[in-house]
KOLBA-885546 format. One line per 4 residues: their letters; for each residue x, y, z of C-alpha. Coordinates in steps of 0.02 Angstrom, whole numbers. Layout:
<recs>
a = X:Y:Z; ...
</recs>
This chain:
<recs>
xxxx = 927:-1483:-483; 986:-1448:-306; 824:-1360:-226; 955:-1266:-145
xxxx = 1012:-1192:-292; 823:-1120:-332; 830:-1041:-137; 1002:-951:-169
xxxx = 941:-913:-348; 763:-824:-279; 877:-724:-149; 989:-684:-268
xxxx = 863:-618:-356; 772:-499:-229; 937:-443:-143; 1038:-409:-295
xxxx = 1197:-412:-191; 1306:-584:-164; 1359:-499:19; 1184:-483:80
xxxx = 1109:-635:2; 1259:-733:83; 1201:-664:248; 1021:-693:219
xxxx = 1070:-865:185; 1179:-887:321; 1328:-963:205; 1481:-868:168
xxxx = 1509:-737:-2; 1614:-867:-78; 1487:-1026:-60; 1344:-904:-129
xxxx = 1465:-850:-284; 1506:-1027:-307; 1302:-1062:-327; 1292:-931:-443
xxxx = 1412:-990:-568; 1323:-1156:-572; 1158:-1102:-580; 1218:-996:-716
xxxx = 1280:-1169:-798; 1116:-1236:-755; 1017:-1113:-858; 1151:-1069:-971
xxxx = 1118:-867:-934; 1230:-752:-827; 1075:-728:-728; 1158:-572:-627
xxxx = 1277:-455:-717; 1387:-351:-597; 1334:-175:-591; 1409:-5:-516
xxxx = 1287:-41:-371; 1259:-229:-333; 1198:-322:-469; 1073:-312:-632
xxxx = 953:-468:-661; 958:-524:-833; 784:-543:-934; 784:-719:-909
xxxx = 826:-709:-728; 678:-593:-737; 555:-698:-815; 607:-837:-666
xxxx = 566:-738:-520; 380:-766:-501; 362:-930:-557; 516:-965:-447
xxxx = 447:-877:-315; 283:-967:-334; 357:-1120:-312; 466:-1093:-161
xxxx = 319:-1054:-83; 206:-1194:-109; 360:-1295:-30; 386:-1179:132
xxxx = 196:-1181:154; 217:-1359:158; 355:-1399:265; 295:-1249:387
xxxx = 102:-1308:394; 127:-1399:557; 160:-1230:647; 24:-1128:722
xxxx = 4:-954:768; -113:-925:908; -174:-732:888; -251:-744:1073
xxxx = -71:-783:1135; 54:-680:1045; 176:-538:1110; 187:-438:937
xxxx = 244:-256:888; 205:-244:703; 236:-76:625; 139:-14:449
xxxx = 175:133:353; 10:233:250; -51:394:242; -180:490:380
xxxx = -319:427:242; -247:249:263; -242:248:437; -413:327:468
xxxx = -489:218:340; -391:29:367; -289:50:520; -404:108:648
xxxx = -522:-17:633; -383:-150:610; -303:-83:785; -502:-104:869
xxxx = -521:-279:800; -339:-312:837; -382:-305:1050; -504:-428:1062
xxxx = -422:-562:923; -253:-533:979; -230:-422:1142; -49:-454:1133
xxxx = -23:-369:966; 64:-189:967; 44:-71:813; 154:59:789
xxxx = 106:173:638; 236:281:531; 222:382:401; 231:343:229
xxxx = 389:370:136; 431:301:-16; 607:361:-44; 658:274:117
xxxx = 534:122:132; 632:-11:45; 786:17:177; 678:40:298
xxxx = 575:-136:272; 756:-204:256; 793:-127:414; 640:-210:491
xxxx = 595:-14:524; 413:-35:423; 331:-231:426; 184:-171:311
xxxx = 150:-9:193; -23:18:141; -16:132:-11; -11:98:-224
xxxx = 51:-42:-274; 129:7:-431; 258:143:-315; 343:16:-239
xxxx = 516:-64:-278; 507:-234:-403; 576:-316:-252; 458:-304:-144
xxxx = 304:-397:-129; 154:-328:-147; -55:-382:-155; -194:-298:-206
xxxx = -333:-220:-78; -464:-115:-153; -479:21:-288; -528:184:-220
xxxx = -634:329:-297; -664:511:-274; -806:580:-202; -862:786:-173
xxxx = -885:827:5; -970:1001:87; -1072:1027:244; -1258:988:281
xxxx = -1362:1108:210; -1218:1198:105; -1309:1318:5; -1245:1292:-157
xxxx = -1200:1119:-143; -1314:977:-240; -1343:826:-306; -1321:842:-520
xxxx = -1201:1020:-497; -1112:1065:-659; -925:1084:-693; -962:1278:-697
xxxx = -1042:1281:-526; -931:1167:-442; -753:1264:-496; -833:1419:-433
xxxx = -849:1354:-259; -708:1381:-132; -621:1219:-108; -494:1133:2
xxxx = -365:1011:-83; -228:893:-10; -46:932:-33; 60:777:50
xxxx = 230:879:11; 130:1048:80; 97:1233:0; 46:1168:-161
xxxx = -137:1224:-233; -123:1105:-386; -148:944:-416; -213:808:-567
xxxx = -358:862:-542; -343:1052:-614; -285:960:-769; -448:860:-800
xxxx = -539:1008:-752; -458:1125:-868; -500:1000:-1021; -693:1056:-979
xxxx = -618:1249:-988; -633:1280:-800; -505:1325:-680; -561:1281:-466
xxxx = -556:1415:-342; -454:1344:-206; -418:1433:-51; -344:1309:59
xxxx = -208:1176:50; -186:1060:193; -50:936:235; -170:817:305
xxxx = -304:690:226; -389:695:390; -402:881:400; -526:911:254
xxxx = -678:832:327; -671:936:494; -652:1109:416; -775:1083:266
xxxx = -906:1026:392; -890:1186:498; -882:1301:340; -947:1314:144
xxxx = -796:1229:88; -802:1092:-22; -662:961:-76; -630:802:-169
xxxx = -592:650:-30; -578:477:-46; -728:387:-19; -671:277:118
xxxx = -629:419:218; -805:506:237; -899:341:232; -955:372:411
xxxx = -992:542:399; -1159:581:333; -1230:654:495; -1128:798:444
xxxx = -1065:801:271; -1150:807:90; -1061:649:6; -1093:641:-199
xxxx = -1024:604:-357; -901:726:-438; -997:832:-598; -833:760:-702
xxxx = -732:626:-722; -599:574:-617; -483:433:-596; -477:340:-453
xxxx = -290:256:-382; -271:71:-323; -221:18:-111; -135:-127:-89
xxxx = -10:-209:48; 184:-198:9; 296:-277:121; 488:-373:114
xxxx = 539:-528:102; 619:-546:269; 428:-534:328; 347:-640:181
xxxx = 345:-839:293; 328:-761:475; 169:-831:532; 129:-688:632
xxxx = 179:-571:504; 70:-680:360; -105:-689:519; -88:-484:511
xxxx = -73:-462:301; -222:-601:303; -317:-498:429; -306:-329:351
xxxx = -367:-434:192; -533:-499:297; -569:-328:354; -546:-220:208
xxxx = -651:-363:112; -802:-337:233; -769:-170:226; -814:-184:36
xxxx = -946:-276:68; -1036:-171:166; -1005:-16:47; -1085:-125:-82
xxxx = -1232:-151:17; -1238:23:55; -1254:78:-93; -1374:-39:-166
x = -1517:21:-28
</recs>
């Protein structure tokens, strides 16, 4: 088979539109629509079915994009290992899209490490938001979301970073804060929650603490991850954080376990395919990967001393 086919076919595929994978592709609507009807020969499957709004993948077109995409790679990684991208040397602006928590917890350290391995690298950091981040990666808007995986569009790419958990937070010396609280003690204390939309005073975890017959007494909601920490520690209110946000913090905050269970959520990297075989783009997703690894490392240690 023509390996052009399988590039036209993989576009095809993520774009869902002959207009814009012609353009990606730099060939004209009708040469693209031509390469569709033979790949559809070729695996004897329509492949794409037009749809009100671009086109709908078939299962079996489907069940080819990974392996497909898999493959493609190997092949550009090959004909594109001669290249090499010099950090020290590059002129940059690469833009990521994550939460205060995210950027507190990944970001800011990526920025620091970011001056002395590549001075020439410019970050500029947006706010997360998923109804608009597929245009805007399209757009070239957003290079790199850090957020859950499992929210993002099937045509985007996406990797794993870390799994996160949720850890109670109050001041030094609160004085009904400790180690081994119950339930009932903890949903009597005034607490602080995290409302990304704003004004709400609810969130999953009421539900898992109403299964144990307890309702919390919050008093604040904040719009902001990085809020929490600075108010709690200047008054007896507690919250539930991430832990990667208050690992620094035990000069002045009470970090423990939470008296019930909670589930934890998953971080990983999302970006677009007009980003996936930039070399600078690929040195930045590989060091975000290095850092948050070390990152886990150390947290390991930690908590093994």
């Amino acid at each position: 088979m023509d390996l052009n086919l399988l590039v036209t076919l993989e576009t095809l595929l993520v774009e869902r539109n002959v207009t814009k994978a012609a353009a990606r592709l730099h060939l004209s609507q009708p040469a693209v629509s031509a390469q569709l009807n033979r790949l559809r020969r070729e695996f004897d499957d329509l492949l794409l079915i037009p749809a009100q709004r671009g086109m709908t993948p078939t299962v079996k077109a489907m069940e080819l994009l990974d392996p497909l995409r898999q493959a493609l790679d190997q092949v550009r990684a090959t004909v594109a290992s001669h290249r090499n991208f010099d950090p020290a040397k590059a002129n940059l602006t690469f833009a990521i899209a994550c939460t205060d928590y995210l950027q507190a917890a990944v970001v800011k350290p990526l920025v620091v490490e970011l001056r002395t391995r590549a001075p020439g690298v410019r970050v500029a950091i947006r706010n997360l938001d998923l109804p608009q981040l597929e245009a805007q990666m399209a757009r070239g808007d957003v290079d790199l979301a850090l957020m859950t995986p499992q929210a993002a569009s099937p045509s985007l790419r996406t990797r794993h970073l870390f799994d996160e958990r949720y850890v109670l937070i109050g001041r030094r010396k609160h004085p009904r804060l400790r180690h081994g609280i119950t339930v009932a003690e903890f949903a009597e204390l005034e607490q602080v929650i995290v409302s990304l939309e704003g004004g709400s005073f609810v969130t999953p975890f009421d539900s898992a603490l109403a299964a144990f017959g307890h309702k919390r007494n919050v008093v604040l909601s904040s719009a902001s991850f990085l809020f929490v920490p600075e108010i709690v520690s200047q008054s007896d209110f507690v919250a539930l954080v991430p832990e990667r946000l208050v690992r620094d913090s035990a000069d002045r905050l009470e970090v423990m376990d939470c008296p019930f269970s909670v589930e934890g959520f998953t971080v990983g990297m999302v970006w677009h395919e007009r980003n996936h075989g930039h070399c600078g783009q690929r040195w930045i997703r590989e060091a975000v990967v290095s850092l948050v690894a070390r990152q886990s490392s150390s947290q390991a240690r930690d908590g093994q001393s």
